[in-house]
MMTF fields as JSON, N, C-alpha, C and O atoms, coordinates in Angstrom:
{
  "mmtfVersion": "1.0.0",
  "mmtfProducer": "UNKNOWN",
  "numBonds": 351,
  "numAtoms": 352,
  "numGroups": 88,
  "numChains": 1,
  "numModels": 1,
  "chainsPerModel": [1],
  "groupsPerChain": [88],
  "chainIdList": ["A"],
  "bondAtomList": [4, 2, 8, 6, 12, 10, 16, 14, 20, 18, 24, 22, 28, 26, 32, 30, 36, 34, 40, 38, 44, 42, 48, 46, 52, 50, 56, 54, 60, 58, 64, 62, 68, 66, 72, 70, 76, 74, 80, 78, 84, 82, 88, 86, 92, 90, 96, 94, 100, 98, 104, 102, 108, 106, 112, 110, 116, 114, 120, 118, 124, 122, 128, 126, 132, 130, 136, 134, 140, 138, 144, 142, 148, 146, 152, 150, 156, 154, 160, 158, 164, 162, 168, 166, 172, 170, 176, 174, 180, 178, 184, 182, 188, 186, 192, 190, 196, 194, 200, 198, 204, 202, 208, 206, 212, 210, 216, 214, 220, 218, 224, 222, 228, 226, 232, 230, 236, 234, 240, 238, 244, 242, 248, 246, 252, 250, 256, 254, 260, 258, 264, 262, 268, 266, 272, 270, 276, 274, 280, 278, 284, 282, 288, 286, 292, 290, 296, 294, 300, 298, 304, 302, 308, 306, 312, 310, 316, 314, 320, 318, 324, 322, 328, 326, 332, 330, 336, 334, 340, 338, 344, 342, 348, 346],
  "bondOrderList": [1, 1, 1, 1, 1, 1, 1, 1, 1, 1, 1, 1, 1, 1, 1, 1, 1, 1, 1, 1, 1, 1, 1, 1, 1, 1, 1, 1, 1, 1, 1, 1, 1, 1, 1, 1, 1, 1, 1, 1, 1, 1, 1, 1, 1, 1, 1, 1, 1, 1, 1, 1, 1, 1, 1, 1, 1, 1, 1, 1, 1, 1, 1, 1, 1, 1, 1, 1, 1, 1, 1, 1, 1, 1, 1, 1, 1, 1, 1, 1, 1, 1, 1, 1, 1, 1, 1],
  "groupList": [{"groupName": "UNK", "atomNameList": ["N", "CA", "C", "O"], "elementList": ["N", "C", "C", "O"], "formalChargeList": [0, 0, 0, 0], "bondAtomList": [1, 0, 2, 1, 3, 2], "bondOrderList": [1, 1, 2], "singleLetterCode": "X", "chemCompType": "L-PEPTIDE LINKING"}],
  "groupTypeList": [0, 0, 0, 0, 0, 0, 0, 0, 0, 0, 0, 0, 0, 0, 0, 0, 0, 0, 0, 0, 0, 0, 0, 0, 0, 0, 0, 0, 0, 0, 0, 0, 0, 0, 0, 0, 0, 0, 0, 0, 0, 0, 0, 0, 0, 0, 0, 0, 0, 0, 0, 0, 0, 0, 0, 0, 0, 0, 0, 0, 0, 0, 0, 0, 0, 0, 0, 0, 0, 0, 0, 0, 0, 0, 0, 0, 0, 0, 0, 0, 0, 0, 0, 0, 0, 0, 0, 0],
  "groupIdList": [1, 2, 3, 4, 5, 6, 7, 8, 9, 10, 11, 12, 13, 14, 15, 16, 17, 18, 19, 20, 21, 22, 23, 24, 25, 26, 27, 28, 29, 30, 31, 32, 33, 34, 35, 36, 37, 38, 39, 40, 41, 42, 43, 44, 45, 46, 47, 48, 49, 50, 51, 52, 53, 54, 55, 56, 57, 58, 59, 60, 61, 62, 63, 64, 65, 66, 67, 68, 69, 70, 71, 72, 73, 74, 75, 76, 77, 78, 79, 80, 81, 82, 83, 84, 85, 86, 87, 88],
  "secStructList": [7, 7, 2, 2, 2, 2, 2, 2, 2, 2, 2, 2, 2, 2, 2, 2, 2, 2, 2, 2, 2, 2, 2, 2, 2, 2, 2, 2, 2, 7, 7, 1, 2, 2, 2, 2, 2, 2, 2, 2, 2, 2, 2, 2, 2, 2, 2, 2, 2, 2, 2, 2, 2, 2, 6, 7, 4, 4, 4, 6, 6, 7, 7, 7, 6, 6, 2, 2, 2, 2, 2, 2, 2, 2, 2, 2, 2, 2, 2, 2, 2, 2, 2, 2, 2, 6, 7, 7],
  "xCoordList": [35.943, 36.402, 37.651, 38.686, 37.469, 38.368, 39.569, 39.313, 40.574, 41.974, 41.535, 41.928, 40.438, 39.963, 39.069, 39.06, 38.33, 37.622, 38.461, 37.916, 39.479, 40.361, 41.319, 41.56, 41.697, 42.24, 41.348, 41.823, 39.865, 38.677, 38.455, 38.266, 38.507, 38.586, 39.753, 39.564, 40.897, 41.789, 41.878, 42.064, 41.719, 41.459, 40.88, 41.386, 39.585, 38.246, 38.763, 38.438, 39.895, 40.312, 40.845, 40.298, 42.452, 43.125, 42.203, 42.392, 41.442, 40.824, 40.311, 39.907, 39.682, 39.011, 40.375, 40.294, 41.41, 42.277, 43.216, 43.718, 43.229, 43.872, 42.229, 42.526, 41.128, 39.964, 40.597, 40.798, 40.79, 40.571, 41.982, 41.905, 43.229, 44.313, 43.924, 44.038, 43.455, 43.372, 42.259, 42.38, 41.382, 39.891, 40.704, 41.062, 41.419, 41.889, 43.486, 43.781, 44.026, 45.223, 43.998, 44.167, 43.06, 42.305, 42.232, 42.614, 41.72, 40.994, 42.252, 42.165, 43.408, 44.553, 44.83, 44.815, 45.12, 45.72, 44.703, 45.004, 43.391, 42.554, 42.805, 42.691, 43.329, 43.744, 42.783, 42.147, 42.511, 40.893, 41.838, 41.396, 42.632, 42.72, 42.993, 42.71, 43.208, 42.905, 41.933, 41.894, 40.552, 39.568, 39.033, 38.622, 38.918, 38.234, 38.81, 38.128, 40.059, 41.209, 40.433, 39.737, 40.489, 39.861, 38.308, 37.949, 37.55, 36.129, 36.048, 35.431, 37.141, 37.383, 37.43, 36.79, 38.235, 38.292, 37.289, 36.897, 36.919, 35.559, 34.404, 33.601, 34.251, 33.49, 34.448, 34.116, 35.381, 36.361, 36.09, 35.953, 36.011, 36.255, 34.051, 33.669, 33.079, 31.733, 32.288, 32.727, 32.275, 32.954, 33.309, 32.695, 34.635, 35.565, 34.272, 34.371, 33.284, 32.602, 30.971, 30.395, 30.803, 29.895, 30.678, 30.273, 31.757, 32.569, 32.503, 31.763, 33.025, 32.638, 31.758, 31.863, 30.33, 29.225, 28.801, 28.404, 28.759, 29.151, 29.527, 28.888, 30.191, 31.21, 31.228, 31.893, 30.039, 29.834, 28.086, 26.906, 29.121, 27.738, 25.944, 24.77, 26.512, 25.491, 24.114, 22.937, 24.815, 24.276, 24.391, 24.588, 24.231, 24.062, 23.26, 23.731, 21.988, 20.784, 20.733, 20.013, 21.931, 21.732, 22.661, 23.617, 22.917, 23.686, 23.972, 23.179, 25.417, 25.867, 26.721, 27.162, 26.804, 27.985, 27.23, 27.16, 26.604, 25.867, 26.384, 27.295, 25.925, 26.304, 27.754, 28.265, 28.321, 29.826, 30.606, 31.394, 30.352, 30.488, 30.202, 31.131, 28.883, 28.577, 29.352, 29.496, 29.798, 30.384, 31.736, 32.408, 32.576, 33.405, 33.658, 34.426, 32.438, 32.686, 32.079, 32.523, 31.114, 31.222, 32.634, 33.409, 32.999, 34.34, 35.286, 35.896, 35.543, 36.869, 36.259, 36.807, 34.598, 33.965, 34.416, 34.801, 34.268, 34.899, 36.539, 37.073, 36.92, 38.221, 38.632, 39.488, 38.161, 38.814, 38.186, 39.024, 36.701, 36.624, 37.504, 38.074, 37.695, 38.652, 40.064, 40.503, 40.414, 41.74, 41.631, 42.565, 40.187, 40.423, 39.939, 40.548, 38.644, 38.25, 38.761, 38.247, 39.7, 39.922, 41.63, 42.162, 42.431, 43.399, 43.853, 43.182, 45.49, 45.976, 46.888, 47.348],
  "yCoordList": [-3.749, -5.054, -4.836, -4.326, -5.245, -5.165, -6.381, -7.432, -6.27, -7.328, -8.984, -10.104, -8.467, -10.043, -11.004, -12.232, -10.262, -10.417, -11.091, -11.877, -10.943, -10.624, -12.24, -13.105, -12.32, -13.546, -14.6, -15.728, -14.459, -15.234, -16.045, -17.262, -15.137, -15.689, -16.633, -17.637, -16.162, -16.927, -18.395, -19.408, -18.336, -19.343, -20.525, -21.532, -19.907, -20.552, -21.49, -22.643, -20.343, -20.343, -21.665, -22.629, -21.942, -22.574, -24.551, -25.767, -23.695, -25.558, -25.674, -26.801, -25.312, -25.463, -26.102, -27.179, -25.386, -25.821, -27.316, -28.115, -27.338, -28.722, -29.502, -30.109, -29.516, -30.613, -31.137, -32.291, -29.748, -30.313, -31.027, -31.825, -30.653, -31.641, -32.846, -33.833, -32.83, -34.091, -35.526, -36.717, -34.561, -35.771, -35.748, -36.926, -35.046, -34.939, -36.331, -36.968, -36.492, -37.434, -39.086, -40.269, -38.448, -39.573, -40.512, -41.619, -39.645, -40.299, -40.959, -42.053, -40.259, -41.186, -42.486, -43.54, -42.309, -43.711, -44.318, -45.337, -43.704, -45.019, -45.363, -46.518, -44.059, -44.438, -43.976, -43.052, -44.654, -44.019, -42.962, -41.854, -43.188, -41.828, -40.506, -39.442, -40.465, -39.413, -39.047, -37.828, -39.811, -39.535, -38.847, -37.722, -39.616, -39.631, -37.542, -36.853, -37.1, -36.072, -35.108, -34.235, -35.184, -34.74, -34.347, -33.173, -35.376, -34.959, -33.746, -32.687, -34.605, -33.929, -31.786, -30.923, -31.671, -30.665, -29.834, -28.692, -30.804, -29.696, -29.588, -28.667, -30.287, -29.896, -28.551, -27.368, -28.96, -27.044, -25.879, -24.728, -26.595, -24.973, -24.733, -23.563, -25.752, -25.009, -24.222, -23.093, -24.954, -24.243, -22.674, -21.682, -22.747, -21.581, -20.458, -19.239, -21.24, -20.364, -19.32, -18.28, -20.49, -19.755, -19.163, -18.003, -19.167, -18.131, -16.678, -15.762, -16.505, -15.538, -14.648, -13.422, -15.766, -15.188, -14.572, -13.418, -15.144, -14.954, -13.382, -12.458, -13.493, -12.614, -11.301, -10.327, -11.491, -10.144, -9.302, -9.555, -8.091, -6.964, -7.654, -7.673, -7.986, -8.327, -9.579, -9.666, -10.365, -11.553, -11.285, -12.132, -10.056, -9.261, -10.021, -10.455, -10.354, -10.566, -12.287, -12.829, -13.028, -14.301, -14.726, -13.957, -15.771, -16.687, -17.492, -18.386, -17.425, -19.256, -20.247, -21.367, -18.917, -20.172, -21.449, -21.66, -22.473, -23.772, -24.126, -24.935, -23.546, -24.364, -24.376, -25.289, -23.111, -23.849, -24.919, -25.712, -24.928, -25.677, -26.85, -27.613, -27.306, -28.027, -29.058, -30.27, -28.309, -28.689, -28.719, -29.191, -28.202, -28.258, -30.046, -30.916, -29.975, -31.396, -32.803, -33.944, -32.463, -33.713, -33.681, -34.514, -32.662, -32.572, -33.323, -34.189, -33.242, -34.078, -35.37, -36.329, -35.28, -37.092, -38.04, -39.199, -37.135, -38.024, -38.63, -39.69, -37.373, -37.934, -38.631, -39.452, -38.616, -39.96, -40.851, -41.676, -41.346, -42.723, -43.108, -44.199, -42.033, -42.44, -43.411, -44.526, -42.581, -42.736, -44.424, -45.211, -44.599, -45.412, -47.114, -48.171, -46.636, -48.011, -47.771, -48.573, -46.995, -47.676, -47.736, -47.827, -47.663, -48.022, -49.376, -50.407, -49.125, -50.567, -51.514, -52.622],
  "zCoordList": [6.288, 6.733, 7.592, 7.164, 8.774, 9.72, 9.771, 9.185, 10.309, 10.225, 10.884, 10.557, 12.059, 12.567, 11.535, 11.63, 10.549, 9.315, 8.371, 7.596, 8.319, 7.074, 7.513, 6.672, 8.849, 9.564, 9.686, 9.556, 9.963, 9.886, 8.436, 8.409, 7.134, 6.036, 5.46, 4.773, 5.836, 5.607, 6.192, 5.517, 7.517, 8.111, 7.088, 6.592, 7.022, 6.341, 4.987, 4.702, 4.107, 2.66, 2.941, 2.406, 4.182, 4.559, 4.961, 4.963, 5.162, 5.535, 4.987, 5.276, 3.965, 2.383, 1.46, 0.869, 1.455, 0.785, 1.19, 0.399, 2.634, 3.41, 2.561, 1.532, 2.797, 2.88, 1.04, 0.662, 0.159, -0.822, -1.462, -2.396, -0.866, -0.928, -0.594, -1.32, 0.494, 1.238, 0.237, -0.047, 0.058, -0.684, -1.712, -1.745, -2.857, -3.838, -3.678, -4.69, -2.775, -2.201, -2.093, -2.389, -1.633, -1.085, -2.891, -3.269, -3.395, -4.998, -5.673, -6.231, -5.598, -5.856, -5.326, -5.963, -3.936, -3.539, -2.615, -1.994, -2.465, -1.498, -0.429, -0.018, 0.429, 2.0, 2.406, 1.898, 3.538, 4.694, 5.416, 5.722, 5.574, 6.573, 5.607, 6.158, 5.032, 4.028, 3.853, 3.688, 3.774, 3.94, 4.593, 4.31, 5.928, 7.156, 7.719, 8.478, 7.098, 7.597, 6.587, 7.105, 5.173, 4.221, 4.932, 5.03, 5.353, 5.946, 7.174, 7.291, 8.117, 8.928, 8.629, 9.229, 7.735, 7.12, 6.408, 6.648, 5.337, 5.043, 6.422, 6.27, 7.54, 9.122, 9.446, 9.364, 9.729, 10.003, 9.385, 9.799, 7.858, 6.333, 6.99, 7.029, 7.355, 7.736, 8.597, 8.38, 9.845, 11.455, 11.131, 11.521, 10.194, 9.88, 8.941, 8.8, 8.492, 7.624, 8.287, 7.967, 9.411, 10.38, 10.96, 10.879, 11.639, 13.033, 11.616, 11.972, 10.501, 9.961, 9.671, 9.611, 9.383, 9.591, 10.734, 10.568, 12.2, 12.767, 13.293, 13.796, 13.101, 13.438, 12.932, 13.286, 11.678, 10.649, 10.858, 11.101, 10.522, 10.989, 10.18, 10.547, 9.297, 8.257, 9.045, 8.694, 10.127, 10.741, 12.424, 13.295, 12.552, 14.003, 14.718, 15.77, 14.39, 15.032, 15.423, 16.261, 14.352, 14.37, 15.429, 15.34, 16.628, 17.29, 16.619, 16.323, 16.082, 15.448, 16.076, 15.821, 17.494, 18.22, 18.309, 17.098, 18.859, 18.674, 18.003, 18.178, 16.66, 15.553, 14.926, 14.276, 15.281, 14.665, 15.639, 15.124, 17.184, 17.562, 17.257, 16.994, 17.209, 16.734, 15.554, 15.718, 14.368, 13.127, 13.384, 12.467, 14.768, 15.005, 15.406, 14.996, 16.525, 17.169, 16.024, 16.151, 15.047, 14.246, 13.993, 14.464, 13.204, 12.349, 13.198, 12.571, 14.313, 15.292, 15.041, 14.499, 15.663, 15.527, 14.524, 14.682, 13.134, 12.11, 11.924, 11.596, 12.315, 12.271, 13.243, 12.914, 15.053, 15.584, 15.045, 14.681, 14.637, 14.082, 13.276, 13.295, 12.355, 11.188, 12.014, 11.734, 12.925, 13.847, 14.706, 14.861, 15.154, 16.037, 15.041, 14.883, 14.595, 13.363, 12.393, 11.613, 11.664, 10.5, 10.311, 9.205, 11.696, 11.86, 11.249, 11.197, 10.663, 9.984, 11.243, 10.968]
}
């Protein structure tokens, strides 16, 4: 396991850990944007979890750019709706 491997996971760990502050803040006080930020996040911690795959000898044969893109751009989608409709 190489150092870009090693920065790739962390990443991944890091927006796994923001998604689950965040839904976890959400269940307390019932703010949408907590939510919507929280969602936003677990779309990144996929994103962050294909660029690994990705990225590893093991999934050589597979292309995932599409798709982490992909999970990149719901992941923003959710959160501007969050930003623009469920503004106070």
């Amino acid at each position: 396991m190489n150092m870009a491997s090693i920065v790739y996971i962390l990443g991944a760990l890091t927006s796994l850990l923001c998604a689950v502050l965040l839904l976890r803040a959400y269940g307390r006080v019932r703010q949408k944007l907590l939510l919507w930020s929280g969602l936003c996040f677990v779309g990144l911690t996929v994103s962050n979890i294909l660029l690994c795959m990705d990225l590893s000898p093991a999934f050589s044969g597979i292309n995932l750019y599409r798709y982490r893109l992909g999970a990149a751009a719901v992941a923003m989608a959710i959160l501007l709706y969050g930003l623009i409709w469920e503004s106070d």
